[in-house]
C-alpha positions as CSV (number, residue, x, y, z in Angstrom):
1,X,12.4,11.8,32.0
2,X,11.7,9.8,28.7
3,X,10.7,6.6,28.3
4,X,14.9,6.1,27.1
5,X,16.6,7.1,29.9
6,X,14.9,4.9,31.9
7,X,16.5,1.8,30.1
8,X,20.0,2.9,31.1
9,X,19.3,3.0,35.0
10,X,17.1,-0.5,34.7
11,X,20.2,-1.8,33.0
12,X,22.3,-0.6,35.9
13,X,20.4,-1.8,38.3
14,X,19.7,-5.3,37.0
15,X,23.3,-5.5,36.3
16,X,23.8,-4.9,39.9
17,X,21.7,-6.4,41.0
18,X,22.6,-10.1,39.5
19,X,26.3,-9.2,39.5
20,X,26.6,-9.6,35.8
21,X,29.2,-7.4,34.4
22,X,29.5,-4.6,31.8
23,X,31.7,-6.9,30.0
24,X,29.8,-10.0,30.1
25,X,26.7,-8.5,28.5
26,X,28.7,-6.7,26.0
27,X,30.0,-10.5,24.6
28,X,26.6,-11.7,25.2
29,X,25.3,-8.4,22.8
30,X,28.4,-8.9,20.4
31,X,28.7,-5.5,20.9
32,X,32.0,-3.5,22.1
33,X,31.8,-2.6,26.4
34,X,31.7,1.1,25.7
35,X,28.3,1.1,24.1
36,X,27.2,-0.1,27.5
37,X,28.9,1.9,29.8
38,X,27.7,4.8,27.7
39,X,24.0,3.1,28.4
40,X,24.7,3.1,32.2
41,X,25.9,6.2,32.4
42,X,23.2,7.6,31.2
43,X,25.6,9.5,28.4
44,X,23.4,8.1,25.8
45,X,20.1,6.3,25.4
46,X,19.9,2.9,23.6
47,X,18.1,3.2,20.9
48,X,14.4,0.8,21.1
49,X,16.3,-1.6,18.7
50,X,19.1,-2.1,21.3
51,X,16.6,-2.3,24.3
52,X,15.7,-5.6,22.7
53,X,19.0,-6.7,22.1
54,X,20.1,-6.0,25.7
55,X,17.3,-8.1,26.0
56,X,18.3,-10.9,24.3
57,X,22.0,-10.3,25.9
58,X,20.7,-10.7,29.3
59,X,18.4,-14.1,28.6
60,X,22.0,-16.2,27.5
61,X,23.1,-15.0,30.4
62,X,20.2,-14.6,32.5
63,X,16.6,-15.3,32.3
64,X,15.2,-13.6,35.5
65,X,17.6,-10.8,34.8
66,X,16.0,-10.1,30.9
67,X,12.9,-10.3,32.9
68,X,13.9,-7.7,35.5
69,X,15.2,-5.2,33.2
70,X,11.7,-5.6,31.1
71,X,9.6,-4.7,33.9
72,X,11.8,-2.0,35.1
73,X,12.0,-0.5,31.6
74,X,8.3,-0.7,30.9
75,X,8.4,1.4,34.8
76,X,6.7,-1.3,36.6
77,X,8.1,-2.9,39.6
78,X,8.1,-6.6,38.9
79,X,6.0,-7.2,42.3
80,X,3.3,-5.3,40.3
81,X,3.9,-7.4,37.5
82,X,3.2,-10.7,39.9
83,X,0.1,-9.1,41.1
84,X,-1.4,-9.1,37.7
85,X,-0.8,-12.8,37.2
């Protein structure tokens, strides 16, 4: 698995996770909701570009989330992440 694919299930999961919807952080991108359902899907990989706009999407709406789907993107679990601190 590439370092891509991984970005589509850490968005899933984050989204899940803080109960933000598909919707929301498509507004929050300016982008259209199918590019994101496509990302969660895994039917296609956001390019790096968009990893750091869905970035930026998920800190208006959510700071811990943006920080959540970092860690998970980067394939660290976020309690590793603490451990380092």
């Amino acid at each position: 698995m590439g370092g891509m694919a991984r970005a589509g299930k850490a968005l899933r999961q984050v989204l899940e996770t803080y109960g933000i919807s598909q919707n929301q952080l498509a507004v929050a991108m300016g982008i259209g909701r199918s590019s994101i359902n496509r990302w969660v899907n895994e039917s296609r990989d956001p390019a790096a570009e968009a990893v750091l706009e869905i970035i930026e999407g998920l800190e208006k709406i959510n700071q811990a989330a943006a920080g959540d789907f970092l860690a998970l993107y980067l394939g660290r679990s976020v309690d590793e992440l603490d451990d380092q601190k």
